[in-house]
GUKOLNU-453548 format. One line per 10 residues: their letters; for each residue y, z, x of N, C-alpha, C. Coordinates in steps of 0.2 Angstrom, whole numbers, plus 5000, padded with zeros to 4 digits. Example, Ala and Ser with C-alpha at 12.3 -4.5 7.8 and 13.67 -1.06 7.14 Angstrom:
GUKOLNU-453548
AS> 4972:5039:5066:4978:5039:5062:4984:5039:5066 | 4989:5035:5064:4995:5036:5068:5000:5039:5064;
end
This chain:
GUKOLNU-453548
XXXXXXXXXX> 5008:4985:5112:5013:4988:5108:5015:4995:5112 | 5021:4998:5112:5023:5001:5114:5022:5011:5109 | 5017:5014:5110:5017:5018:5107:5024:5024:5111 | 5022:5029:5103:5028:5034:5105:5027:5041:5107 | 5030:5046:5109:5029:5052:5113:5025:5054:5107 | 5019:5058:5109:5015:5063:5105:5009:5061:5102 | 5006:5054:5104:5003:5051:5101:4995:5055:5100 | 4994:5059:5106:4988:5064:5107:4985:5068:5103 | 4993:5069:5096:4993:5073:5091:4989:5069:5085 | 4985:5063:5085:4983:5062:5080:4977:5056:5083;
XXXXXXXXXX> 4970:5052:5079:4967:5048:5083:4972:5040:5080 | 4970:5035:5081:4972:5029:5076:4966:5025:5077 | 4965:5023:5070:4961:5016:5068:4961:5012:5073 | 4956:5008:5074:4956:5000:5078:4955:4996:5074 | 4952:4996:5064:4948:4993:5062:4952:4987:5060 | 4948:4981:5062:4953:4975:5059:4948:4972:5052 | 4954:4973:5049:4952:4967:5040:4958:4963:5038 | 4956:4960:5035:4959:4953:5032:4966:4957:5026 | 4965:4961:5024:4968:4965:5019:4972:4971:5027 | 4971:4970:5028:4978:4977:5032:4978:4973:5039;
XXXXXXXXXX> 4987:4972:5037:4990:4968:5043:4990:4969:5049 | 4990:4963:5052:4990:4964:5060:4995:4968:5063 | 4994:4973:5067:5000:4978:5070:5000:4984:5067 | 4998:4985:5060:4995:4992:5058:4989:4995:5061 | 4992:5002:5063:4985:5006:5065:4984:5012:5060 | 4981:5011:5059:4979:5019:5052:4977:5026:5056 | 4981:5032:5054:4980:5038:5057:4974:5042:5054 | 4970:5043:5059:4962:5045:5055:4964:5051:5051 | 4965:5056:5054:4968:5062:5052:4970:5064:5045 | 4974:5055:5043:4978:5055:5035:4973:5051:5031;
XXXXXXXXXX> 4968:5051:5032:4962:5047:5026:4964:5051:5022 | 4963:5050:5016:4961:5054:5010:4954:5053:5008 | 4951:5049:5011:4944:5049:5007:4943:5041:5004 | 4948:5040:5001:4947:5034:4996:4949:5026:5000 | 4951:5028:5005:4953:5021:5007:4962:5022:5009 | 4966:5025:5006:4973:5026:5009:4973:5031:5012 | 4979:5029:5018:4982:5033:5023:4986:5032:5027 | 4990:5035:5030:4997:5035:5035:4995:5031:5041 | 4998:5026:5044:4998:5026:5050:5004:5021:5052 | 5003:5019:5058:5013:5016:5062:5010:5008:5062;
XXXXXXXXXX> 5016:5005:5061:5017:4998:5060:5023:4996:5064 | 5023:4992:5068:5026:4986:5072:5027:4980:5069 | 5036:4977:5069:5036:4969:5068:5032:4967:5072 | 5031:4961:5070:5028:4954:5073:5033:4952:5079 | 5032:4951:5083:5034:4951:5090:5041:4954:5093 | 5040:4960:5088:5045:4969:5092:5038:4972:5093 | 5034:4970:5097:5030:4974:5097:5034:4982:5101 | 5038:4980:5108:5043:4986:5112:5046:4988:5107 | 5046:4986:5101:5051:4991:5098:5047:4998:5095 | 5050:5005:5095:5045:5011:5093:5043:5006:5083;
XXXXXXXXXX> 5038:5009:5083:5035:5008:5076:5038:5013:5071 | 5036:5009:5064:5038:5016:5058:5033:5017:5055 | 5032:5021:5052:5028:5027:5050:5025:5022:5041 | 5021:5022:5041:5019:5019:5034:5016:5022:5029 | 5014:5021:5021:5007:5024:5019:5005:5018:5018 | 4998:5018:5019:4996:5010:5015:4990:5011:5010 | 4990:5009:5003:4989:5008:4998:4984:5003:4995 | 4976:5004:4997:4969:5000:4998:4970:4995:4991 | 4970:5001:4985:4971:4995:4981:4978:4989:4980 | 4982:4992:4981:4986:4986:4979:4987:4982:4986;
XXXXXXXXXX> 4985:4982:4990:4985:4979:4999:4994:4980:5000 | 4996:4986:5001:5001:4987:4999:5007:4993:5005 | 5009:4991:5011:5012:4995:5015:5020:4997:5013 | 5019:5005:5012:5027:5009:5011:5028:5010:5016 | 5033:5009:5019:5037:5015:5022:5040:5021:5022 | 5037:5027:5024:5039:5031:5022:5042:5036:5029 | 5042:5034:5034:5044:5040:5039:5049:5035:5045 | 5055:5035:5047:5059:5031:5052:5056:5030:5058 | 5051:5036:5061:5048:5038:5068:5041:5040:5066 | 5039:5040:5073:5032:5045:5072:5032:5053:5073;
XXXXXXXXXX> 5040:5056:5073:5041:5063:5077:5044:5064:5070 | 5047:5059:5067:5047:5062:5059:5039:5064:5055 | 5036:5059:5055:5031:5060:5052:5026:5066:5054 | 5025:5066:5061:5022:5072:5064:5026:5079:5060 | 5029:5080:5063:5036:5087:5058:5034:5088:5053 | 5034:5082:5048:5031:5083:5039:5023:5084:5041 | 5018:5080:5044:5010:5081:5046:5009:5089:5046 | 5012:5093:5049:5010:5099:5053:5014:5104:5046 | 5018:5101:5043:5019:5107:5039:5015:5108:5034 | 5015:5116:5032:5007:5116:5030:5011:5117:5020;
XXXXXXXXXX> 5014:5117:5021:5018:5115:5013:5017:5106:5010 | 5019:5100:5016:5021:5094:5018:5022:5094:5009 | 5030:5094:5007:5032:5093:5000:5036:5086:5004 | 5035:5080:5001:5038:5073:5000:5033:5068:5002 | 5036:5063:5008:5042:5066:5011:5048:5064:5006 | 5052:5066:5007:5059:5064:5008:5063:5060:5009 | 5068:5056:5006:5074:5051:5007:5082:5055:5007 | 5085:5052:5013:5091:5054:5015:5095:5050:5013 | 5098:5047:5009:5102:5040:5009:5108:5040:5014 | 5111:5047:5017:5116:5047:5022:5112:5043:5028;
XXXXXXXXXX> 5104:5044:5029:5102:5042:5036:5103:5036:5040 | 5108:5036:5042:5109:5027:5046:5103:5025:5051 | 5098:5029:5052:5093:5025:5057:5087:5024:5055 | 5084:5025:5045:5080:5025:5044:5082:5018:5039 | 5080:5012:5039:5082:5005:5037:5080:5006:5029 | 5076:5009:5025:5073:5012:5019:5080:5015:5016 | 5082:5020:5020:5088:5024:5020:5094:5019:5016 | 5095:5017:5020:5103:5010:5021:5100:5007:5015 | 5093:5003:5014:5092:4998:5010:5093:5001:5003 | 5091:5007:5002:5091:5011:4995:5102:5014:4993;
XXXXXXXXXX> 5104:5015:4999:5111:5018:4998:5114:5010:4997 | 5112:5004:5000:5116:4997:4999:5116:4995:4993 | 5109:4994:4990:5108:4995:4982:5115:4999:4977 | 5114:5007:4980:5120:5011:4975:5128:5009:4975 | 5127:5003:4982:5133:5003:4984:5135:4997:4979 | 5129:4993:4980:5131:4985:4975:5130:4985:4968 | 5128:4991:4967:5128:4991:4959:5135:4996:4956 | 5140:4999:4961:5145:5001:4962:5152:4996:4964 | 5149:4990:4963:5155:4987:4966:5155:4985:4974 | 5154:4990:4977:5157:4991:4983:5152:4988:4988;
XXXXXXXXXX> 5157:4982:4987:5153:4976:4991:5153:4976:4999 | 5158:4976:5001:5157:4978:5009:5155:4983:5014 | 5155:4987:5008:5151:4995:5013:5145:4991:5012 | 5142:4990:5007:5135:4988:5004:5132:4986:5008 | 5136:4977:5012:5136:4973:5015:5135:4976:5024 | 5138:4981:5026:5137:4985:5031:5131:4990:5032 | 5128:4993:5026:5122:4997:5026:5117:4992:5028 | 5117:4984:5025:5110:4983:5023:5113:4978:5030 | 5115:4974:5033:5114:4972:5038:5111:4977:5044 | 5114:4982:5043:5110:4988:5048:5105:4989:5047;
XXXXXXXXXX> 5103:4988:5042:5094:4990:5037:5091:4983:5043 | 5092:4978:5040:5089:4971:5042:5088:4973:5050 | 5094:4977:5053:5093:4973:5058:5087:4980:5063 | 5086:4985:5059:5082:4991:5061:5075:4986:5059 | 5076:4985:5055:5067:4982:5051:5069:4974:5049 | 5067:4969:5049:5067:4961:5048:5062:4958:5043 | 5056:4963:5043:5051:4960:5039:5052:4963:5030 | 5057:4967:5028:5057:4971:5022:5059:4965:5016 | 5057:4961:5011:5062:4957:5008:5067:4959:5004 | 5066:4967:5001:5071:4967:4998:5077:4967:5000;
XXXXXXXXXX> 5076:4973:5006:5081:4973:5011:5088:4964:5011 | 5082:4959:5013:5087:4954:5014:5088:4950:5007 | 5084:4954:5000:5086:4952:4994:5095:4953:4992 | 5096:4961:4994:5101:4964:4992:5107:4961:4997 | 5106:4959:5004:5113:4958:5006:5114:4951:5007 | 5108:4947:5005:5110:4939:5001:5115:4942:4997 | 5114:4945:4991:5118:4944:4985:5123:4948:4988 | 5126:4952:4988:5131:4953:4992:5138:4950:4998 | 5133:4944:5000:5135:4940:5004:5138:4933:4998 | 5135:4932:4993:5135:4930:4987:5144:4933:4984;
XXXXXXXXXX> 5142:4940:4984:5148:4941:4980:5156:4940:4984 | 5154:4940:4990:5159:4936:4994:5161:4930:4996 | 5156:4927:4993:5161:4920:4995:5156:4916:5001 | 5150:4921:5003:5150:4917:5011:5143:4914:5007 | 5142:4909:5004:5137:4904:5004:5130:4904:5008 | 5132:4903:5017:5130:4900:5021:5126:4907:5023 | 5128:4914:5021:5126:4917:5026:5122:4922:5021 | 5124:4919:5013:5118:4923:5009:5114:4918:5008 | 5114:4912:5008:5107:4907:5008:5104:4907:5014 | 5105:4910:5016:5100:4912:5026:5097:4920:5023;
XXXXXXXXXX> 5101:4924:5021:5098:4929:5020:5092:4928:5014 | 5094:4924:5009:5088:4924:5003:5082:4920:5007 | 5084:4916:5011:5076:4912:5014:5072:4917:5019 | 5076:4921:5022:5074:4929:5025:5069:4933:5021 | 5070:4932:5013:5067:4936:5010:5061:4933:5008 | 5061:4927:5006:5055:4923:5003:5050:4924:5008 | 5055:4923:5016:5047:4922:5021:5048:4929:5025 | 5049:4937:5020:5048:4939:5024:5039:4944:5024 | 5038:4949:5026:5031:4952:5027:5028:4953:5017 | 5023:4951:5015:5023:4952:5009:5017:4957:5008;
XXXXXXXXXX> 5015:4960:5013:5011:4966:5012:5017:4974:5010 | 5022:4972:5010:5028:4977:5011:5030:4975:5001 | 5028:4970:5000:5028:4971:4992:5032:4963:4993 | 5031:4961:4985:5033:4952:4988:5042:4953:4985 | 5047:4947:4987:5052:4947:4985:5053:4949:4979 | 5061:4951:4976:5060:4954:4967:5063:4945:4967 | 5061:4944:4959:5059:4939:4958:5066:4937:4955 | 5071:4939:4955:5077:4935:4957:5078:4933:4963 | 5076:4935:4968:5075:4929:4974:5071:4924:4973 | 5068:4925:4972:5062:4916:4970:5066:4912:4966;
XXXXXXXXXX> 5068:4914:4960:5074:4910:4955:5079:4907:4961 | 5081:4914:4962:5090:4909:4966:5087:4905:4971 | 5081:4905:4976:5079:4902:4981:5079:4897:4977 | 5076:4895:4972:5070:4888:4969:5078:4885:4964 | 5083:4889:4964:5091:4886:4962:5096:4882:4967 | 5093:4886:4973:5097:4883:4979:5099:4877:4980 | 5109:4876:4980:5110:4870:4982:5113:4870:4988 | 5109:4865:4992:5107:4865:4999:5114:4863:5003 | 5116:4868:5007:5122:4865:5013:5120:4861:5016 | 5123:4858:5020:5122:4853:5026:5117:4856:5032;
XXXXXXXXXX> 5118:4862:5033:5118:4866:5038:5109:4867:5037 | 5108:4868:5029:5100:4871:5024:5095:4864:5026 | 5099:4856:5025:5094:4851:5024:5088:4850:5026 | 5090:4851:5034:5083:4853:5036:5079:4858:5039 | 5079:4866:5037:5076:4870:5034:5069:4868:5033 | 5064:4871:5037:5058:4871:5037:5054:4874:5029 | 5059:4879:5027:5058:4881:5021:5059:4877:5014 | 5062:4873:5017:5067:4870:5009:5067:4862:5011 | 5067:4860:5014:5068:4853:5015:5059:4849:5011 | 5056:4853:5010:5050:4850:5007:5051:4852:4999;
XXXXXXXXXX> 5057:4854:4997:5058:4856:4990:5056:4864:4989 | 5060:4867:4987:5060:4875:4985:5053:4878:4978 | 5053:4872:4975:5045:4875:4970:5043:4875:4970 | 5039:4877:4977:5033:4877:4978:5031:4885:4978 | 5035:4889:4978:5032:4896:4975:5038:4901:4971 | 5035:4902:4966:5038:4904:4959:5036:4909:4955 | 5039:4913:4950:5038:4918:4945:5039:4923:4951 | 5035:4928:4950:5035:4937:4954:5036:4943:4950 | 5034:4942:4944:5032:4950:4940:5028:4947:4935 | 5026:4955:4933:5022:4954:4926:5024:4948:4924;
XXXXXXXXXX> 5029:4948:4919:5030:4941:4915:5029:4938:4918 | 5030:4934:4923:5028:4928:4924:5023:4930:4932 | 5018:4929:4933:5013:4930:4938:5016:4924:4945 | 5016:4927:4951:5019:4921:4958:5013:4914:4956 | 5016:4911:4957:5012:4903:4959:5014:4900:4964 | 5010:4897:4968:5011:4893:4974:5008:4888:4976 | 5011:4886:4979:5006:4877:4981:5006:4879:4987 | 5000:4880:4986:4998:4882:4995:4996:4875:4999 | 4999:4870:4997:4998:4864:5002:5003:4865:5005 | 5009:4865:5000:5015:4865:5004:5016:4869:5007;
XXXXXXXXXX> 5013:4878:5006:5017:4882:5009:5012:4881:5017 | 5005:4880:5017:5004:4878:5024:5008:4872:5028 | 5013:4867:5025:5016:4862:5026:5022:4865:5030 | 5024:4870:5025:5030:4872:5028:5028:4879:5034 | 5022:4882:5035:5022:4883:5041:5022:4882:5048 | 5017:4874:5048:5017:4870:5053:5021:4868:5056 | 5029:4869:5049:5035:4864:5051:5039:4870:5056 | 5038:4878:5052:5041:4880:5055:5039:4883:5063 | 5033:4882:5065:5029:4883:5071:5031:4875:5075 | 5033:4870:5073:5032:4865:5074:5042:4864:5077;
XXXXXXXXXX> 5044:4868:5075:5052:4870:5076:5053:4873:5080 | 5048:4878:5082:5052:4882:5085:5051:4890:5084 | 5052:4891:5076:5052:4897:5073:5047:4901:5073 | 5043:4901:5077:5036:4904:5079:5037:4912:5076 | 5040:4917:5076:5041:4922:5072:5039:4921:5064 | 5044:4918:5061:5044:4915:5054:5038:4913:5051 | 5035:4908:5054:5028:4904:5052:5024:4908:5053 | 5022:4913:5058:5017:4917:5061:5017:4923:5051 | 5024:4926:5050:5022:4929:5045:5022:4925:5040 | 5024:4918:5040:5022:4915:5033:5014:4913:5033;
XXXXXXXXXX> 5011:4914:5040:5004:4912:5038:5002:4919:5036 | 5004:4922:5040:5000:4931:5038:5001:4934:5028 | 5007:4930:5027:5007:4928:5019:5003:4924:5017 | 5003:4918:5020:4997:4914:5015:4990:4917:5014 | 4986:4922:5020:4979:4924:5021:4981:4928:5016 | 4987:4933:5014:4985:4938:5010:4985:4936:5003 | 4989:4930:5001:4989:4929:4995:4983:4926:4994 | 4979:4923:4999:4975:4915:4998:4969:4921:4993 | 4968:4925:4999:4962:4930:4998:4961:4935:4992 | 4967:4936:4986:4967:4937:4982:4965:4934:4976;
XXXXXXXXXX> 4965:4928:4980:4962:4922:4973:4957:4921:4972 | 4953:4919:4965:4948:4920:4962:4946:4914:4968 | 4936:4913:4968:4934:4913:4974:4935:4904:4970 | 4936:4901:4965:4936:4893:4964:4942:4890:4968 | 4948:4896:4968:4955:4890:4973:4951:4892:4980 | 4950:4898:4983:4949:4899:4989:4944:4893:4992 | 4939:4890:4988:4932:4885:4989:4940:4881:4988 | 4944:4879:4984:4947:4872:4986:4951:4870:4991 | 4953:4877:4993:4957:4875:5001:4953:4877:5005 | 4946:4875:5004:4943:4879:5009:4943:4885:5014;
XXXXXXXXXX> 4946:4891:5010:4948:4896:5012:4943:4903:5013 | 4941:4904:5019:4933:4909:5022:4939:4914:5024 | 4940:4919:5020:4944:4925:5022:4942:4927:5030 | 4936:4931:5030:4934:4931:5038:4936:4929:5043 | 4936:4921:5042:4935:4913:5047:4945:4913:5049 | 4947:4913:5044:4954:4912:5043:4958:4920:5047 | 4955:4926:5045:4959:4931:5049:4955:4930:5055 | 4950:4928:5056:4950:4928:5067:4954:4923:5068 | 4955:4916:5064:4958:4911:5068:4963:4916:5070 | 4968:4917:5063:4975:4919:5065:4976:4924:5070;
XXXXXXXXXX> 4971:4930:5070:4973:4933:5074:4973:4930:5082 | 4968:4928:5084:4968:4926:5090:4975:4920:5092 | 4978:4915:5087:4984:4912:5088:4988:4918:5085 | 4989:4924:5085:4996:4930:5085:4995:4931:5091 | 4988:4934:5092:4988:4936:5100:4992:4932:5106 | 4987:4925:5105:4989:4922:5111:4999:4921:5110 | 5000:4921:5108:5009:4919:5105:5012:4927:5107 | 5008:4934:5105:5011:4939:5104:5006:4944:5108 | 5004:4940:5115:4999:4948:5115:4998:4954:5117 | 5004:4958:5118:5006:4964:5117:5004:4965:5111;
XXX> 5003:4961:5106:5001:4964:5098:4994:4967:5100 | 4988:4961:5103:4982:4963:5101:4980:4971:5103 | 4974:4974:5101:4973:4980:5103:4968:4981:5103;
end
């Protein structure tokens, strides 16, 4: 991974667990005591890309964004008031930024700014779902089919430690009627029900046969990016579940996060650390 200038200014984590994604380092510095704290996060093979600044959230296995950089976050770290942090919605180079002013924009009508904020979002950060929740529908409210049903599948398989899609993406996905171009979609070509609900009211469900099915198809394709987080989603979901589904898919959290990581490494190892 390619760290960023000033790194000296703080130590970072190496601990690895099944619950805090691969590619997060925790800044010691920002423990609080209880288990959360800041540290920088890399996509899945950007690892050359500079990282962004996170909080991450023990109980709910749960990664925010909260800083574009590490020289932001440093800035806010050292001051001895540190009130926020803060959101700029003007900032075009914090993807957080774009994805919250693309929102104002599409609930404003204004479909093509919107469309322009949140493509710039996706293309700073890749793994955020909501990000590619909002410029599906937007791509929706223009007409382009082809290029908001590419985005709503972006959402369903993207990083689910960052929070899972809003659960009108799962509806519209599991509505989706398929192009020519979708048929054979590693995601959808096995049928789209196999993961559903996503709020209170109705709690996610999945058929983790299928969704390992549809991993293999996508590693099996080609789309080794894709699969890699849709398996780093399966560990996380699997591991939440009471221990009778985990004994039925034969699921050993521990066994399951060394396999994985050592297949991200060898595919990605610039990630290992």
């Amino acid at each position: 991974m390619t760290f960023p200038e000033g790194m000296g200014e703080v130590t970072l984590s190496t601990a690895k667990d099944i619950l805090i994604p691969s590619g997060y380092l925790a800044i010691e510095e920002s423990e609080d005591g209880g288990g959360d704290n800041y540290g920088l996060y890399w996509e899945i093979g950007k690892e050359s890309n500079p990282p962004i600044v996170c909080s991450w959230h023990h109980e709910e296995f749960l990664l925010s964004p909260e800083f574009k950089n590490f020289a932001a976050f440093l800035e806010w770290f050292k001051d001895d008031e540190r009130v926020g942090p803060t959101m700029n919605l003007n900032d075009r180079d914090f993807f957080i930024s774009l994805m919250n002013k693309g929102k104002v924009l599409t609930k404003n009508e204004r479909t093509e700014e919107a469309i322009e904020k949140l493509e710039r979002s996706v293309s700073l950060f890749g793994e955020y779902a909501e990000s590619w929740y909002w410029l599906s529908e937007n791509y929706y409210k223009k007409g382009q089919k082809e290029k908001g049903d590419n985005a709503l599948i972006k959402s369903i398989s993207a990083n689910f430690f960052f929070g899972l899609p809003p659960k009108k993406a799962f509806d519209r996905f599991n509505a989706l009627e398929l192009s020519v171009n979708l048929q054979d979609h590693p995601m959808v070509k096995r049928g789209t029900k196999w993961i559903v609900g996503g709020d209170f009211a109705t709690p996610l469900s999945v058929n983790y046969e299928l969704m390992q099915e549809i991993i293999e198809d996508l590693l099996n394709a080609g789309d080794v990016r894709t699969g890699m987080l849709m398996s780093q989603n399966y560990g996380l979901l699997m591991s939440r579940q009471p221990e009778d589904i985990a004994k039925r898919y034969s699921f050993q959290s521990t066994k399951w996060f060394e396999e994985f990581c050592i297949k991200l490494f060898s595919i990605y190892p610039n990630r290992s650390y």
